[in-house]
KEPAVEX-355985 format. One line per 5 residues: number of its first residue (from 1); their letters; for each residue y, x negated, z negated of C-alpha. Coordinates in nm, 4 decimals. Each point is the difference from the previous one (the first is absolute). Example, Ala and Ser with C-alpha at 12.3 -4.5 7.8 and 13.67 -1.06 7.14 Angstrom:
2
1) as) -0.4500,-1.2300,-0.7800 ~ 0.3440,-0.1370,0.0660
//
This chain:
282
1) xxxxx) 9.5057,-8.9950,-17.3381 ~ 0.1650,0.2709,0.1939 ~ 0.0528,0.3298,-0.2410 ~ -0.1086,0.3760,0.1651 ~ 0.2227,0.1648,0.0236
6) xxxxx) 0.0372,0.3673,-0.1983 ~ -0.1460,-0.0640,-0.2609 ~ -0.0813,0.3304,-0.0682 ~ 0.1148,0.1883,-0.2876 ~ -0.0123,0.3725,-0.0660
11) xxxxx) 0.2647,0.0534,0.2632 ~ -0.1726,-0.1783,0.2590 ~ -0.3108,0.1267,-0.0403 ~ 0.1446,0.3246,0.0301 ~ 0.0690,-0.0843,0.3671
16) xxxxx) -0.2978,-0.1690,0.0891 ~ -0.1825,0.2838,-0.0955 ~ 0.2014,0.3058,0.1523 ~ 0.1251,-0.2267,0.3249 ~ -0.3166,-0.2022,0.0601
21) xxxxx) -0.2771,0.2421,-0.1231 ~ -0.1319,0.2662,0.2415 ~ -0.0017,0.3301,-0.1479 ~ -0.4038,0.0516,0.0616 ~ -0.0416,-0.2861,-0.2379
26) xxxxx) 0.0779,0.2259,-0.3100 ~ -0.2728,0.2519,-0.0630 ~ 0.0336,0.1792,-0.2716 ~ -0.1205,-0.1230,-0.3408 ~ -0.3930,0.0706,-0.0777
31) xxxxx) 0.0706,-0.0781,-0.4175 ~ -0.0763,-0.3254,0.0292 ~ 0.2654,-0.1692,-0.0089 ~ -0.1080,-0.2491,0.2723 ~ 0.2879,0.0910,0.2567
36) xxxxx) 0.1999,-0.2493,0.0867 ~ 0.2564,-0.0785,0.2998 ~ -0.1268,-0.1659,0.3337 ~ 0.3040,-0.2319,0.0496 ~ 0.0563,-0.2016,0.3540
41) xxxxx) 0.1977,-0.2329,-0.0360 ~ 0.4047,-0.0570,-0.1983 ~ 0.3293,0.0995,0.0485 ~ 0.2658,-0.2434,-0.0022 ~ 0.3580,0.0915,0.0790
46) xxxxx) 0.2472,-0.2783,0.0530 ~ 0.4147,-0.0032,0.0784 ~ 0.1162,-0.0784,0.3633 ~ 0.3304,-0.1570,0.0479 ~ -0.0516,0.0240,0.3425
51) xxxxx) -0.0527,0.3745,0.0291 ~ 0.1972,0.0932,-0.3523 ~ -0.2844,0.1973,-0.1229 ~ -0.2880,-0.0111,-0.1936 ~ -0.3664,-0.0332,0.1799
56) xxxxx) -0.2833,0.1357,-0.0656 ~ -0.3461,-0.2172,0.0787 ~ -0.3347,0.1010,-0.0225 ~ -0.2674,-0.3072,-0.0661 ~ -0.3401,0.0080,0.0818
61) xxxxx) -0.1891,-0.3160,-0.1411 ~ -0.3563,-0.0940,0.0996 ~ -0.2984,-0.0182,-0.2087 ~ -0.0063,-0.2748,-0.2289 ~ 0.3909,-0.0270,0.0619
66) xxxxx) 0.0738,-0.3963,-0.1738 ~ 0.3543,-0.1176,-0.1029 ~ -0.1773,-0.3500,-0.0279 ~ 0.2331,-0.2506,0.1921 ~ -0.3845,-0.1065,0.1789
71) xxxxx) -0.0205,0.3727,0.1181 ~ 0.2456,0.1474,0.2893 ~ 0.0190,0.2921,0.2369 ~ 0.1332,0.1097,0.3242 ~ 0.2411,0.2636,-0.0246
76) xxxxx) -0.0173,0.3250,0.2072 ~ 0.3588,0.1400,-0.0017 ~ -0.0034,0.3990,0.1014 ~ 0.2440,0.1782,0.0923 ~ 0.0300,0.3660,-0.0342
81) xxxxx) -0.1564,-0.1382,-0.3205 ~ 0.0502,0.3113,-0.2312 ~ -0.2885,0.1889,-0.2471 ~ 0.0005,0.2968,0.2544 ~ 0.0507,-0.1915,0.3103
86) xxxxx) -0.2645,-0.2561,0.0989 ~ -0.0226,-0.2137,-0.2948 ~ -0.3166,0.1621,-0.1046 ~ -0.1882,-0.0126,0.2916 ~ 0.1123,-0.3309,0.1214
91) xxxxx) -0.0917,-0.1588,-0.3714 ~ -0.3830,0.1449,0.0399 ~ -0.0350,-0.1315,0.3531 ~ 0.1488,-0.3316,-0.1208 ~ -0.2887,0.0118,-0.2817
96) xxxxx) -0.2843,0.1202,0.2600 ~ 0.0916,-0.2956,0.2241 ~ -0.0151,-0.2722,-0.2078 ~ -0.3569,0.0932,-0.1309 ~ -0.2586,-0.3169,0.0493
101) xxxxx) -0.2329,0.2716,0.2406 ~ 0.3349,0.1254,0.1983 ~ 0.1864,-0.3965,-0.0061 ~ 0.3003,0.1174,0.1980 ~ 0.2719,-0.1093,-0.2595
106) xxxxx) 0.0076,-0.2552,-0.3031 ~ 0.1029,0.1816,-0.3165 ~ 0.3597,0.0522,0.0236 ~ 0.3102,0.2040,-0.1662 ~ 0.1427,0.2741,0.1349
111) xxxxx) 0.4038,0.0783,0.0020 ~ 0.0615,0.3380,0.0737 ~ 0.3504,0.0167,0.0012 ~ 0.1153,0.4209,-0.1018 ~ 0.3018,0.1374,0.2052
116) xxxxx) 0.3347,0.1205,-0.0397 ~ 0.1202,0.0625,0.2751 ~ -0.2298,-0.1587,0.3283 ~ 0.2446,0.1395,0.2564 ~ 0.2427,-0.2546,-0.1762
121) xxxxx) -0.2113,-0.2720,-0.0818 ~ -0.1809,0.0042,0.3774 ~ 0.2014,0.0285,0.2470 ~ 0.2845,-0.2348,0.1364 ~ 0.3766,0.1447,0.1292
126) xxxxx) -0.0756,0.2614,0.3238 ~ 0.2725,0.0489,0.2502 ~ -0.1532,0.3527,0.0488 ~ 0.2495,0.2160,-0.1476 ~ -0.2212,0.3033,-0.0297
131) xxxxx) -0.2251,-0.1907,-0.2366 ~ 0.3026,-0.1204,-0.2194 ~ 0.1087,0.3343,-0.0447 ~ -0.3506,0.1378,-0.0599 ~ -0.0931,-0.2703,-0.2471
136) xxxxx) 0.3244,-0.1775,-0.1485 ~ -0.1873,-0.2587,-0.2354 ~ -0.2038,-0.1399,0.2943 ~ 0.1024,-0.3728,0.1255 ~ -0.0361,-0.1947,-0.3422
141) xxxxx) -0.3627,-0.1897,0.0433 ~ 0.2164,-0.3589,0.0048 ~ 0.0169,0.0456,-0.3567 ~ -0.3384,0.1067,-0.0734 ~ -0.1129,-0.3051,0.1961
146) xxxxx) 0.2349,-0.2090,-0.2470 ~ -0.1681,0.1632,-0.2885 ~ -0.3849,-0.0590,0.1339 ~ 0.1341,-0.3533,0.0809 ~ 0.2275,-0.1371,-0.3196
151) xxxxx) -0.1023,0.2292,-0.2527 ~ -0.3400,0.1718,0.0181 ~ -0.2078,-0.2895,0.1506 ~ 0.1250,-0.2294,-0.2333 ~ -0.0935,0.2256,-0.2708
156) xxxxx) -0.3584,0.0398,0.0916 ~ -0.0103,-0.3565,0.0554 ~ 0.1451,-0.0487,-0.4151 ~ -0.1961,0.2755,-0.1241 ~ -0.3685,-0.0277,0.1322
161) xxxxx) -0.2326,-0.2118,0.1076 ~ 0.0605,-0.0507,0.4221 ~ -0.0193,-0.2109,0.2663 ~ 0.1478,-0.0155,0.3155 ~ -0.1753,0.2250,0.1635
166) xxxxx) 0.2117,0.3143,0.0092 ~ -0.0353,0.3316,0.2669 ~ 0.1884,0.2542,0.0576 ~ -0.0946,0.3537,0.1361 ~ 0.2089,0.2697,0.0653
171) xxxxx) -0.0279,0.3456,0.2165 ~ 0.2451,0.1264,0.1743 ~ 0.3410,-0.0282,-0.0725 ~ -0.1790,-0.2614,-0.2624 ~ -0.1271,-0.1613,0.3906
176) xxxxx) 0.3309,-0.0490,0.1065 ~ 0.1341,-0.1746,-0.3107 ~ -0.3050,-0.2181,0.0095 ~ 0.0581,-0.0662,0.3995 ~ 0.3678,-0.0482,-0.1088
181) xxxxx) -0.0958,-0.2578,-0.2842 ~ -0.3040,-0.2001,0.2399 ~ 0.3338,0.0166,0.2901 ~ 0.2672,-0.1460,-0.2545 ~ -0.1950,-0.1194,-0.2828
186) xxxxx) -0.3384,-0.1093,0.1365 ~ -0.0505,-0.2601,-0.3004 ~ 0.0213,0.2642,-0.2744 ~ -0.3889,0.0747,0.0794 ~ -0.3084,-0.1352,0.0883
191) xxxxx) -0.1468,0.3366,0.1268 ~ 0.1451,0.2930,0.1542 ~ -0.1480,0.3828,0.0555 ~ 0.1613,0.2001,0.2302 ~ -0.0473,0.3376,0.0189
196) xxxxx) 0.0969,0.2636,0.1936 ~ 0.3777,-0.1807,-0.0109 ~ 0.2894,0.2268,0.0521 ~ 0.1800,-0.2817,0.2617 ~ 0.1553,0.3560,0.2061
201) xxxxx) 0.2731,-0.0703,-0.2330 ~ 0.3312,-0.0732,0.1253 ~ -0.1545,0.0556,0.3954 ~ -0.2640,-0.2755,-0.1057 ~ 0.2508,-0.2577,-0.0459
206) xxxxx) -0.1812,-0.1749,-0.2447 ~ -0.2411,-0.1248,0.3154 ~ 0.2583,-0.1362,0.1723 ~ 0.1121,-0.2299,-0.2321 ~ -0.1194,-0.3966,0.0573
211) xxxxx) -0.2486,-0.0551,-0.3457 ~ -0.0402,-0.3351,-0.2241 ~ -0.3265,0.0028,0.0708 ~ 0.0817,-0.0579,0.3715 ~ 0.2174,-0.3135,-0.1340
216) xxxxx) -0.1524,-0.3402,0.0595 ~ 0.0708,-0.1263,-0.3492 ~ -0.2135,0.2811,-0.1809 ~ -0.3703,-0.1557,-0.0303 ~ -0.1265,0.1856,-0.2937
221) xxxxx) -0.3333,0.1459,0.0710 ~ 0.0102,0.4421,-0.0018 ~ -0.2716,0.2767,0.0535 ~ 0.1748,0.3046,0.1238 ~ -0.1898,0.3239,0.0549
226) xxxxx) 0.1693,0.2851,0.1909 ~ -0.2022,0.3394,0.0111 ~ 0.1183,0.3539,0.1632 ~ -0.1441,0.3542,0.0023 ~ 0.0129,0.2632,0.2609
231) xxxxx) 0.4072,0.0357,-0.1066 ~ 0.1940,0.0611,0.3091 ~ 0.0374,-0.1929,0.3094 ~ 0.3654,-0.1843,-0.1336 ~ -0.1659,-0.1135,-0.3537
236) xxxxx) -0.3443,-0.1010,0.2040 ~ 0.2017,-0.1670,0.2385 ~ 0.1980,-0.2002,-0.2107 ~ -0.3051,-0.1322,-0.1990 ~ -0.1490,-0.1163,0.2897
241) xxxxx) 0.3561,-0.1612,0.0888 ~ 0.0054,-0.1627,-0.3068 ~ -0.3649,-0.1614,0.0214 ~ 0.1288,-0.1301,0.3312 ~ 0.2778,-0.1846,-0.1733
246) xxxxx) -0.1891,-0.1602,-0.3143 ~ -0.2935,-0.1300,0.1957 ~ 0.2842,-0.2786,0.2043 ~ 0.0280,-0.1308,-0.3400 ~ -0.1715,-0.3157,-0.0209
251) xxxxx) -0.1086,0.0311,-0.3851 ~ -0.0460,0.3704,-0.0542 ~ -0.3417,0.1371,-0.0145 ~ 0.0090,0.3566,0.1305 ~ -0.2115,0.2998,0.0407
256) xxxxx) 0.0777,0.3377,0.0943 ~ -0.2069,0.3381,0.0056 ~ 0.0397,0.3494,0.1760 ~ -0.1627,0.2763,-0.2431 ~ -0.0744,0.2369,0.2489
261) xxxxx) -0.1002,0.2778,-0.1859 ~ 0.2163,-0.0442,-0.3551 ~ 0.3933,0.1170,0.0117 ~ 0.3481,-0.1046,-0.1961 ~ -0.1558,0.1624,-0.3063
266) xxxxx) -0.3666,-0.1112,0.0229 ~ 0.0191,-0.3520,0.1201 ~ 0.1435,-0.2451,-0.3093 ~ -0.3145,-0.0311,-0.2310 ~ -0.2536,-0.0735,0.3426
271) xxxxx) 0.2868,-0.2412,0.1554 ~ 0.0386,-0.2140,-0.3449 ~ -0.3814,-0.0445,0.0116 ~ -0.0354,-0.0734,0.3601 ~ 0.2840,-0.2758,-0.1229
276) xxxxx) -0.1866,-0.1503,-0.2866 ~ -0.3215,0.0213,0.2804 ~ 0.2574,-0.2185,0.2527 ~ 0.1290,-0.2448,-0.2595 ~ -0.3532,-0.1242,-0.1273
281) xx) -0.1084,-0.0843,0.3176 ~ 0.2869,-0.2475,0.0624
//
């Protein structure tokens, strides 16, 4: 039987309780003594070679979460995955989905992987030199692809109970690494969100480039939901463009959405569910 991981001792439920516990979930005391904290989900930190750093992940298991080798999961890995980011959010939408009267998603875990540094982690080398100079760490996401790939994945995989179902959704400059990985790395998921995806980087250079999934060897099957707000004609535009390109793939599923009235800042929580909404269907 696979072991959970953090198994929580003081320390640990220290964090789960100041990182994962909103703040309107501790009234004050009444004298009862009945208080107690309303915790979401663990926190597991594990050591990348890959990025030489320690990494923070937040877990969200479903209801009646099994380590039994009989029970397994799909995974939902999310980027931007921190306690004050959209781990929260995305872990109660996960839950209100796979409800029997809302049937959008089977019970699955949730990843949320925290940041250090997304700039780094997110972005591949630009040849724009203003951008170097304005943010130096930039140009690194190669080896956070190696760590989702060789290190995290397999650790999920050790640690709980999953299948081989396993999405991905990322915002953003989270979009682009996800377009980057379904470009270079297609296999590493089964499901894709797109959001909003920062490909103006490096003069959209990222579009140009020919993707696996294009490839006539790559037959795995892929749902791939792209979704935009009203962001700007260059970051609407390029969505669009790169709808255009996944739907000549012969084994990619896609679907793509224009939220009219919902901006950069508005959009990710509507978009994720319009995803889940896309996904059952196929």
């Amino acid at each position: 039987m696979k072991r959970l991981a953090c198994r929580v001792g003081l320390v640990c439920l220290y964090l789960l309780t100041t990182l994962l516990t909103p703040s309107f979930a501790q009234p004050e005391r009444a004298g009862t003594g009945a208080t107690k904290p309303f915790v979401l989900g663990l926190v597991d930190v594990i050591q990348s070679k890959e990025l030489g750093e320690a990494r923070t992940l937040n877990i969200y298991l479903p209801q009646g979460y099994s380590n039994d080798s009989l029970a397994n999961y799909p995974v939902i890995y999310l980027l931007d995955g921190s306690a004050d980011e959209d781990f929260i959010h995305i872990a109660g939408l996960v839950q209100f989905a796979n409800f029997p009267w809302v049937n959008l998603l089977p019970k699955s875990i949730v990843v949320g992987i925290a940041n250090v540094d997304r700039r780094r982690d997110f972005t591949y080398p630009t040849t724009i030199q203003k951008d170097k100079t304005d943010y130096p760490t930039t140009g690194h996401s190669q080896q956070f692809i190696a760590f989702l790939e060789k290190e995290l994945q397999p650790y999920i995989q050790k640690t709980y109970s999953s299948n081989p179902a396993k999405m991905l959704v990322g915002q953003s400059l989270g979009g682009l690494v996800a377009t980057e990985i379904l470009f270079k790395k297609p296999h590493l998921f089964t499901h894709y969100v797109i959001v909003s995806p920062s490909l103006w980087w490096d003069n959209e250079s990222l579009l140009a480039f020919k993707p696996a999934i294009l490839q006539p060897d790559f037959r795995q099957k892929t749902a791939v939901f792209v979704g935009v707000g009203k962001e700007g004609k260059i970051m609407e535009a390029d969505a669009r463009r790169l709808t255009n390109l996944l739907k000549k793939a012969p084994t990619l599923s896609v679907g793509f959405q224009y939220f009219a009235d919902e901006n950069h800042a508005t959009i990710f929580h509507l978009a994720v569910y319009r995803a889940f909404e896309q996904f059952k269907k196929k």
